[in-house]
C-alpha positions as CSV (number, residue, x, y, z in Angstrom):
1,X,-11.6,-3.0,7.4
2,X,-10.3,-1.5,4.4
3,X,-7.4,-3.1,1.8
4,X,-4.6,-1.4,0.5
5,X,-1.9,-2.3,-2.1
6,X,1.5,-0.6,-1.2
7,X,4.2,-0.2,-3.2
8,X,7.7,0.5,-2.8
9,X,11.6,0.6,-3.7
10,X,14.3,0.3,-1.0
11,X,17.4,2.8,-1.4
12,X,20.2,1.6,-2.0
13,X,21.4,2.1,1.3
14,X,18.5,0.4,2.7
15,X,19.7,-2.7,0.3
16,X,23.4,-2.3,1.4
17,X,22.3,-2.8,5.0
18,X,20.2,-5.7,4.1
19,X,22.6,-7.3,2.0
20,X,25.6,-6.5,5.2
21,X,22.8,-8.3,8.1
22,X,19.5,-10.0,6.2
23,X,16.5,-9.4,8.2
24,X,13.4,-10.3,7.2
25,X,12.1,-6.4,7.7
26,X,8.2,-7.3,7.7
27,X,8.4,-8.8,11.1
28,X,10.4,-5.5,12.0
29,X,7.4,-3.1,11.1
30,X,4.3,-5.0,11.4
31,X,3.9,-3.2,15.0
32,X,3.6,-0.1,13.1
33,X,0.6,-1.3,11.3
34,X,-0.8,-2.7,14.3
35,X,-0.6,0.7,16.3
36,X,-2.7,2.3,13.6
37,X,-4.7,-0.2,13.9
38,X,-4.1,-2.4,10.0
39,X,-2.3,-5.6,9.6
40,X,-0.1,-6.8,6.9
41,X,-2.5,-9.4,4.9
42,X,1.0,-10.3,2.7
43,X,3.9,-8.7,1.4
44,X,6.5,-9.8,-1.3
45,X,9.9,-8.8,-2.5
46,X,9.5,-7.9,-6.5
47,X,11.6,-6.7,-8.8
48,X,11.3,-3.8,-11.7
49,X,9.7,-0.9,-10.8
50,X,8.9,-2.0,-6.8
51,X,11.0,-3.7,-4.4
52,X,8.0,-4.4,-2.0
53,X,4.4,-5.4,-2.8
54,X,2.4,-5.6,0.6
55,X,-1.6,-5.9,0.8
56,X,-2.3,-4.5,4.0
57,X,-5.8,-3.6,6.3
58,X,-6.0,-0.6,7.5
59,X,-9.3,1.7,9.5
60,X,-9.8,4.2,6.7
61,X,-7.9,6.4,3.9
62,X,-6.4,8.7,7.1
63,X,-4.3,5.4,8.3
64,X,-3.2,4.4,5.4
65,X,-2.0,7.8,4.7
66,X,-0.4,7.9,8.1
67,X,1.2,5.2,7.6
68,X,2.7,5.7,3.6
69,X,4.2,8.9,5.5
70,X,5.8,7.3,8.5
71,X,7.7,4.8,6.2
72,X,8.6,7.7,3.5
73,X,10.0,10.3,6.5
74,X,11.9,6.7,7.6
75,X,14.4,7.3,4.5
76,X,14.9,3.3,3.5
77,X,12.1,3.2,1.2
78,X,10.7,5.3,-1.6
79,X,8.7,6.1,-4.3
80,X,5.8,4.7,-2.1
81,X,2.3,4.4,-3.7
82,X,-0.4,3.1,-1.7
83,X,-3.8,2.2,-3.4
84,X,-7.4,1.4,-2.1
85,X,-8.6,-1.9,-3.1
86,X,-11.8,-2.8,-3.5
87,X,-13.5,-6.6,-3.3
88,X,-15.2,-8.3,-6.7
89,X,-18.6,-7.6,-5.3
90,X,-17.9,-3.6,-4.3
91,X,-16.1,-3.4,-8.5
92,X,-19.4,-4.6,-9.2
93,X,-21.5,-2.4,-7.7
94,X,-19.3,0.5,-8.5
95,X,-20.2,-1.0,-12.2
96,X,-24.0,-1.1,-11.2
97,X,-23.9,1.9,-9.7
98,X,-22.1,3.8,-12.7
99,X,-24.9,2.6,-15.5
100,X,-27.3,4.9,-13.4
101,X,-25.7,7.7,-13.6
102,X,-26.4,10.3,-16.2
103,X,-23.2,12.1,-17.4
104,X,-22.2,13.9,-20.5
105,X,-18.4,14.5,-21.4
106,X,-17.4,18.2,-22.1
107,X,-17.6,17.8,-25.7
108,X,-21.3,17.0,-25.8
């Protein structure tokens, strides 16, 4: 199964509401990873740019989307980005890979 590295920002209602009754939300949505059929490897409360750092497994690109989308149209979180990551070994392929192939920038 594939990784993924979301990233996100609570409102502020969503931090009101937390702050008013903590929950620890990650219990309350891992069943919406499970029924696209992903997991939640680890998530962590940051601070800066994200609120929410959570490396999750998901099927394929289609899944991950869904599920980016479900959480946006939910309204507590925004500014979602959600990125494919790749192991040591597949970067190192993709390195392999790269010094075979022949390319020429525009300017050449």
């Amino acid at each position: 199964m594939a990784k993924y590295l979301l990233r996100g920002s609570y409102t502020s209602e969503a931090w009101a509401a937390q702050v008013k009754d903590p929950k620890n939300r990650i219990e309350i949505v891992r069943p919406v990873f499970e029924q696209l059929g992903g997991s939640i490897e680890s998530a962590y409360f940051s601070f800066g740019d994200d609120d929410l750092v959570i490396i999750m497994e998901m099927p394929d690109n289609v899944s991950a989307a869904a599920l980016s989308i479900a959480v946006s149209a939910g309204g507590a979180v925004q500014n979602i980005k959600t990125a494919p990551l790749m192991s040591m070994d597949e970067g190192l392929e993709a390195i392999v890979k790269a010094g075979s192939v022949v390319y020429r920038p525009p300017s050449s």
